[in-house]
KEVO-747780 format. One record per residue (C-alpha): residue in one letter; x, y, z. Coordinates in steps of 0.05 Angstrom, whole numbers, padded with zeros to 5 digits, always signed. Layout:
! residues N
aXYZ ...
END
This chain:
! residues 252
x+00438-00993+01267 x+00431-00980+01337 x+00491-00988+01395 x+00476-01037+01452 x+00470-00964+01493 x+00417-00948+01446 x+00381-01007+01442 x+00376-00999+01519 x+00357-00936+01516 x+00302-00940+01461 x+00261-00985+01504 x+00270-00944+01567 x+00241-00883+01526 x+00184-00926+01496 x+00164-00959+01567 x+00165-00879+01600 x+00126-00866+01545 x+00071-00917+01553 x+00076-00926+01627 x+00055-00850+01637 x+00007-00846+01587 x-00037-00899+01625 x-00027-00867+01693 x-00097-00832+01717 x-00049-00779+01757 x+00025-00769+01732 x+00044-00742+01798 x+00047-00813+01835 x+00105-00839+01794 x+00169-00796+01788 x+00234-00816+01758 x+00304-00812+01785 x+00378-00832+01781 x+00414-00834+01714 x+00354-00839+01677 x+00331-00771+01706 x+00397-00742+01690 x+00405-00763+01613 x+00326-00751+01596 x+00327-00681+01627 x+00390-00651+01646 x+00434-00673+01583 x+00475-00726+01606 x+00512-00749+01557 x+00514-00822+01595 x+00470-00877+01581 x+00440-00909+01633 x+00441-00988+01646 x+00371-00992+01687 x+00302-00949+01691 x+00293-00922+01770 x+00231-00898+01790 x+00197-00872+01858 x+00119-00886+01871 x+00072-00863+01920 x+00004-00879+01935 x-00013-00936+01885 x-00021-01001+01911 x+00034-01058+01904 x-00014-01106+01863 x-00044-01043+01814 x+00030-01025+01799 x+00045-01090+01787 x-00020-01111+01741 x+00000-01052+01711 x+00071-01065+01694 x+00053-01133+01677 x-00002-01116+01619 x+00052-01065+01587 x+00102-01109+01579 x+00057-01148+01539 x+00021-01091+01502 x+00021-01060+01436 x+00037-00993+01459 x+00106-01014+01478 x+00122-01069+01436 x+00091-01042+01375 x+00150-00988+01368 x+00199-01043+01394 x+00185-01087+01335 x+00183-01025+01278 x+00256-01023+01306 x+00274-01093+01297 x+00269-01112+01375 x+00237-01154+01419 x+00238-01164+01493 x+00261-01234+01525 x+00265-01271+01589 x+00225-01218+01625 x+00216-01240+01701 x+00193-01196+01766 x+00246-01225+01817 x+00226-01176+01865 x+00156-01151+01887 x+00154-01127+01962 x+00108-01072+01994 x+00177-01033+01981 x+00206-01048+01924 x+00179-01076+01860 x+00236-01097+01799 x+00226-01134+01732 x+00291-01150+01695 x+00284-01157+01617 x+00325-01170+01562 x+00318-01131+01497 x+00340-01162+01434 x+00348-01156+01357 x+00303-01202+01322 x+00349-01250+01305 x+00380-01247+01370 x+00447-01217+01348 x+00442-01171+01403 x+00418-01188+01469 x+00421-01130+01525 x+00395-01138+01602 x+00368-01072+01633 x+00313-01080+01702 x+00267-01028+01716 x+00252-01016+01784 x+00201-00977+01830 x+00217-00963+01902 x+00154-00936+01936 x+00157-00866+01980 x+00108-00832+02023 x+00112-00771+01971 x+00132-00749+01908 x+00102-00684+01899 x+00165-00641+01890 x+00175-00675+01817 x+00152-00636+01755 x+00115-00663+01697 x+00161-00644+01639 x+00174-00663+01563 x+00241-00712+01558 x+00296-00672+01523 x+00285-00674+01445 x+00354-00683+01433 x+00338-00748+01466 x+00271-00764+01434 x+00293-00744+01367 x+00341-00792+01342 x+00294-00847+01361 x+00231-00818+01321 x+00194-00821+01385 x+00162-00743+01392 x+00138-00718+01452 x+00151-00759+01514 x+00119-00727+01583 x+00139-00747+01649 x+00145-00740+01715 x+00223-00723+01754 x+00253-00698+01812 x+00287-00633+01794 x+00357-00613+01810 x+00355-00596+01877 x+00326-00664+01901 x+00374-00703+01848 x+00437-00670+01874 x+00412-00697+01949 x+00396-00761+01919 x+00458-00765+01894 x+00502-00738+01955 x+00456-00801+01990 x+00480-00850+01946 x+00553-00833+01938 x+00549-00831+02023 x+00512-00894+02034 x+00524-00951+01975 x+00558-01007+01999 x+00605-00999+01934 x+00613-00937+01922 x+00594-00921+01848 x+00642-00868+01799 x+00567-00854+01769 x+00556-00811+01819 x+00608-00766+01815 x+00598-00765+01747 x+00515-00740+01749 x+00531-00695+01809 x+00592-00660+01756 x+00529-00654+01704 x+00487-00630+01767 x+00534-00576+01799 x+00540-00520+01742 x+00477-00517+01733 x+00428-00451+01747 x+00387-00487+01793 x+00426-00535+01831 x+00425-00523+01901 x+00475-00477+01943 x+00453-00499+02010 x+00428-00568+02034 x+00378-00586+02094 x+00406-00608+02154 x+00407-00684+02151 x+00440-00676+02078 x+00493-00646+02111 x+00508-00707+02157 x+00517-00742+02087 x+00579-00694+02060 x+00637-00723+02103 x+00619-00795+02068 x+00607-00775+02009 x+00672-00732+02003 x+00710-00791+02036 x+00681-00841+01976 x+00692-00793+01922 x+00759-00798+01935 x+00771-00865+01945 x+00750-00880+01872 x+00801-00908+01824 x+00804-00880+01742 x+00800-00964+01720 x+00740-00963+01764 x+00714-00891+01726 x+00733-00932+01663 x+00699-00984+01657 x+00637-00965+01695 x+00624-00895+01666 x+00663-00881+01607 x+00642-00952+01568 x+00569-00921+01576 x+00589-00860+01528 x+00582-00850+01446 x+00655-00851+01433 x+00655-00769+01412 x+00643-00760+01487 x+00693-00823+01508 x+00752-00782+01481 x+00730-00719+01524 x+00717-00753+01590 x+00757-00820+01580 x+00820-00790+01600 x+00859-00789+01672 x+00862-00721+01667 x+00786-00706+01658 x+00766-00753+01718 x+00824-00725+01757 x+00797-00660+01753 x+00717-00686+01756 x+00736-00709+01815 x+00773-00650+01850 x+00711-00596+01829 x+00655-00648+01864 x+00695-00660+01924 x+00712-00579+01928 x+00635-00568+01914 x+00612-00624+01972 x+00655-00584+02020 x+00626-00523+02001 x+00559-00546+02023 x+00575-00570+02091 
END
């Protein structure tokens, strides 16, 4: 049986899966945000929606294209060998800009219902994202072999990140939580360009201001429960907290 988080996720892998294998050039389409983080730098938290950044493809091809694979056999085929189905699917949003589609993802005899949107916001360029196999650890479980795509790599997700912990309107625990996957690693970046910088003071101010209730029950209800007991506590966030705001000043 799979968790709501699973359920989720399976169709998130299965749509990356047969959106990029009917793109003509992988490189126009990269991937982002907490998807980025749990299909290639181990995040061990689910992610509620599918983010994507496009560039060069045309509002109506993207959206033809969407369109047909939401109704295809390449995604829904694996969908129903899992006992789901997708529901209520609607496009609320298609601008020159922005282009969304909510869905709803369901057990066959709509026991469990889950909402998730994918959405593409369209750039002037994408090229500094990699075409790279989704973490097996990920693709595994869900029988689903090798799963290629195109993401930003850590140096571009840690600015993304700084952005949106600067600039939401409600600032999101998420993102102190991805930029604490982000920091240790290898390859994250020790030095930022200059408008980055002009983001830190924000986004050390808003990592602050974030409550543990808030951390609760917006990032820790999106964990398997093994990884609940070792991040659910006050004292893990407390100390999340303290290393990303001590790293942010670091790189002003």
């Amino acid at each position: 049986m799979l968790s709501a988080r699973q359920i989720v996720e399976l169709f998130h892998l299965r749509f990356v899966h047969a959106f990029y294998a009917s793109l003509p050039d992988k490189r126009l389409v990269a991937i982002k945000g907490g998807i980025n983080l749990r299909f290639f730098f181990q995040s061990v938290r689910f992610s509620e929606d599918l983010d994507l950044d496009v560039a060069t493809i045309a509002k109506e091809t993207l959206e033809n294209r969407v369109d047909r694979l939401l109704k295809s056999p390449a995604l829904l085929s694996p969908l129903k060998a899992r006992g789901l189905v997708l529901k209520d699917v609607s496009k609320p949003k298609q601008t020159e800009t922005v282009q969304k589609w909510k869905i709803g993802v369901s057990t066959a005899d709509a026991s469990v219902e889950e909402r998730t949107k994918i959405e593409f916001s369209r750039r002037d360029d994408v090229s500094t994202a990699e075409l790279e196999k989704v973490d097996p650890e990920i693709t595994s479980p869900y029988g689903a072999g090798t799963v290629l795509a195109t993401h930003y790599l850590a140096a571009d997700a840690v600015r993304q990140k700084i952005h949106a912990l600067a600039a939401r309107t409600e600032t999101q625990p998420r993102d102190v939580f991805d930029l604490n996957v982000l920091f240790p690693r290898g390859d994250a970046p020790s030095a930022l360009d200059e408008e980055a910088r002009t983001w830190i003071p924000a986004a050390i101010d808003n990592a602050g201001r974030i409550e543990f209730d808030d951390y609760v029950a917006l990032v820790v209800s999106f964990l398997e429960p093994e990884h609940r007991d070792l991040y659910g506590s006050r004292e893990a966030w407390d100390a999340m907290q303290l290393d990303v705001i001590e790293r942010l000043e670091s790189l002003k």
